[in-house]
C-alpha positions in Angstrom: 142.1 201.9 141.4 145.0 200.1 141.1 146.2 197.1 139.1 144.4 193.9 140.0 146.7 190.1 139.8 144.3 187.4 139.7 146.0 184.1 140.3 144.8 180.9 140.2 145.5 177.9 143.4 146.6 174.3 141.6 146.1 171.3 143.6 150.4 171.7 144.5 149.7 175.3 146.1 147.0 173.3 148.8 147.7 172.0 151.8 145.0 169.5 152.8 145.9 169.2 156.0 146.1 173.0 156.9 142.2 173.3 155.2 141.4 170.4 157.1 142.8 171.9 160.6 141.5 175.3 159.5 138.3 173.5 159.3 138.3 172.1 162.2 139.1 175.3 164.1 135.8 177.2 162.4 133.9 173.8 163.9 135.1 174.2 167.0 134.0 177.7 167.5 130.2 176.6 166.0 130.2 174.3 168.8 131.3 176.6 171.5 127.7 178.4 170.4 126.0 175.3 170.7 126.6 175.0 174.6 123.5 174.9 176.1 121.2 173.8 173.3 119.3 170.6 172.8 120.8 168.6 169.8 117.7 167.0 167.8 119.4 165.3 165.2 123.3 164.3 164.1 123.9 163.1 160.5 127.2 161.9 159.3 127.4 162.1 155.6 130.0 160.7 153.2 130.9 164.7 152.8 129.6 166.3 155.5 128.0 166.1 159.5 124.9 168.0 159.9 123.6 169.0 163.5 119.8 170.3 163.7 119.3 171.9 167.0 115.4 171.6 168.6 115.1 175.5 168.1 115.3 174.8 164.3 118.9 175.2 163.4 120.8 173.3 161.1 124.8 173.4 161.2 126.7 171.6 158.3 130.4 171.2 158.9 132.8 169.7 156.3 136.5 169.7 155.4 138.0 168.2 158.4 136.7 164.4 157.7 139.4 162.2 156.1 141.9 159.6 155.4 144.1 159.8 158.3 147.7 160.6 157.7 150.5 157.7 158.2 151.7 159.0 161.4 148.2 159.3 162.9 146.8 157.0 165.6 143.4 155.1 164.8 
């Protein structure tokens, strides 16, 4: 099949803030499912929040917890 390019991301080619509002989008939509279920548990982590549900699901979300920026309220 074709030639294949592998290429490699350096910390310069990331932008922290696009991964973190990318994050924050995928949360978003784990929440929408959420609506009517019964939270049993909310952990927040030094990396991560986890949410355990009473039906026995567990959601982990990171990525979008962080320093804020200098132009950012709070």
């Amino acid at each position: 099949m074709g030639n294949k390019e592998t290429t490699t991301a350096t910390s310069s080619d990331v932008d922290p803030d696009a991964l973190r509002s990318a994050e924050f989008l995928q949360t978003q939509m784990i929440l929408d499912t959420l609506v009517g279920k019964t939270v049993a548990a909310a952990k927040v982590e030094e990396t991560r929040i986890t949410v355990s549900t009473t039906s026995g699901q567990t959601f982990y979300f990171y990525g979008f917890m962080g320093a804020h920026s200098e132009g950012d309220a709070g």
